[in-house]
C-alpha positions as CSV (number, residue, x, y, z in Angstrom):
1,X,65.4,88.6,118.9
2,X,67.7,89.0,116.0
3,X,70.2,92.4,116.0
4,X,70.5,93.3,112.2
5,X,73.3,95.5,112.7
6,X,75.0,92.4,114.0
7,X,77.1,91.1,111.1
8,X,77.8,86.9,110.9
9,X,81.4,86.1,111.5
10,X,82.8,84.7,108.1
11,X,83.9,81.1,107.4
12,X,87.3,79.7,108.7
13,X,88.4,79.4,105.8
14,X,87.8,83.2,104.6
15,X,89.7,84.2,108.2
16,X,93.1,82.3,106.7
17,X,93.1,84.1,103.6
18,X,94.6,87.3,103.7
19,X,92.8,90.7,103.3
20,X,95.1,93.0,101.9
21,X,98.2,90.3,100.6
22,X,101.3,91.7,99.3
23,X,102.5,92.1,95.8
24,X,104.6,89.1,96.6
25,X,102.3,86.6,98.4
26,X,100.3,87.1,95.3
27,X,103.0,86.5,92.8
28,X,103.8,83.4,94.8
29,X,100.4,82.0,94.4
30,X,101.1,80.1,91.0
31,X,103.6,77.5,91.0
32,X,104.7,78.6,87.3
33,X,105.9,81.9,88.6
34,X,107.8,81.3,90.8
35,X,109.7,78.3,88.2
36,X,109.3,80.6,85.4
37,X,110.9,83.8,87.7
38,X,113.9,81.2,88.9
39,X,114.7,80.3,85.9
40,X,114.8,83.8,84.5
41,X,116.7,85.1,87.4
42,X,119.5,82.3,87.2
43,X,120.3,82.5,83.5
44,X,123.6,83.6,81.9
45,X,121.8,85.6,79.7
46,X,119.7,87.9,82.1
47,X,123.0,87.9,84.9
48,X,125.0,89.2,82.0
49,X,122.5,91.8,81.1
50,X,121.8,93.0,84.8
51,X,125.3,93.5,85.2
52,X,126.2,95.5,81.8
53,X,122.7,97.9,82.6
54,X,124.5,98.3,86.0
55,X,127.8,99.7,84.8
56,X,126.3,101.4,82.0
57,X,123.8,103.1,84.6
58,X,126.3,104.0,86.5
59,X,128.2,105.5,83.8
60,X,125.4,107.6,83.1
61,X,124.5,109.0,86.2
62,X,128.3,109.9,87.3
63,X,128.8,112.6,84.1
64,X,128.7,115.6,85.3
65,X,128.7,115.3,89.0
66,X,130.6,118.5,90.3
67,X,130.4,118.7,94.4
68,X,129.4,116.4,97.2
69,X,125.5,116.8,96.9
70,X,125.4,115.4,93.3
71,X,128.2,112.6,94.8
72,X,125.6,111.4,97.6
73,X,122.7,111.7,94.9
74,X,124.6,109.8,92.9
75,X,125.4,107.1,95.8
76,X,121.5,107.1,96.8
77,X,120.5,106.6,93.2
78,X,123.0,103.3,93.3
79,X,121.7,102.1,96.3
80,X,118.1,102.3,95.1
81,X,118.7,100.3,92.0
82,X,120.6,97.9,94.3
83,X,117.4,97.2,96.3
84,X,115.6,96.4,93.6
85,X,117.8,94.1,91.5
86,X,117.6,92.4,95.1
87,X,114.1,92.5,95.5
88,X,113.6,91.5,91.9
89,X,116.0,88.6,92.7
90,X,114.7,87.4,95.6
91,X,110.9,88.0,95.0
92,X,110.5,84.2,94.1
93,X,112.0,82.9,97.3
94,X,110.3,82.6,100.8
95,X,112.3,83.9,104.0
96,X,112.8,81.4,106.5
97,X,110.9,81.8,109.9
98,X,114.1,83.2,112.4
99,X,115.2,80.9,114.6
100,X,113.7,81.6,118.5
101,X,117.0,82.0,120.8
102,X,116.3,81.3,123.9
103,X,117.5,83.2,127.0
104,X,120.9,82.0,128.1
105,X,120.5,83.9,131.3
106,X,118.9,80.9,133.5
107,X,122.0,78.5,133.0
108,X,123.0,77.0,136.1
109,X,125.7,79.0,137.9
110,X,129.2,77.1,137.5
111,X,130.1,78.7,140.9
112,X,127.3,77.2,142.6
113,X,127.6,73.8,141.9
């Protein structure tokens, strides 16, 4: 007897795919964005203008900081554009698998031996 609530598993090749992929798996999907983002990333003129926004950003958000709140606004506000340059940078790149380090607790005693 066939159960229609039962749902058919899908395909093999639907379970590799992801559900729900990140902003960046998707960007990474077409070889010409990732050349295209590279090659944007690593030129004079974009480096030059990252840096100059930076410094001129910061000169802007410093005027007219008065105690220690504004200071650690201030210092958040830096870090946050940080981040993003980063992840603006690096968004083209894959991160390699880590390494697996395995337990150095079974070595053979030297005292035994």
């Amino acid at each position: 007897m066939n159960n229609p609530t039962k749902e058919t598993p899908p395909p093999l090749q639907d379970l590799r795919r992801l559900v729900n992929p990140s902003p960046k798996s998707r960007f990474m999907e077409s070889g010409q964005n990732i050349s295209e983002h590279r090659q944007l990333v690593d030129s004079r003129p974009f480096i030059r203008g990252v840096d100059f926004a930076l410094a001129e950003y910061s000169a802007v958000i410093v005027q007219g900081m008065a105690d220690g709140n504004q200071a650690a606004a201030v210092a958040i506000k830096l870090r946050g554009v940080h981040e993003f340059l980063q992840t603006f940078r690096l968004l083209s790149e894959t991160v390699p698998a880590p390494r697996v380090i395995r337990a150095q607790d079974n070595l053979p005693d030297p005292a035994k031996s």
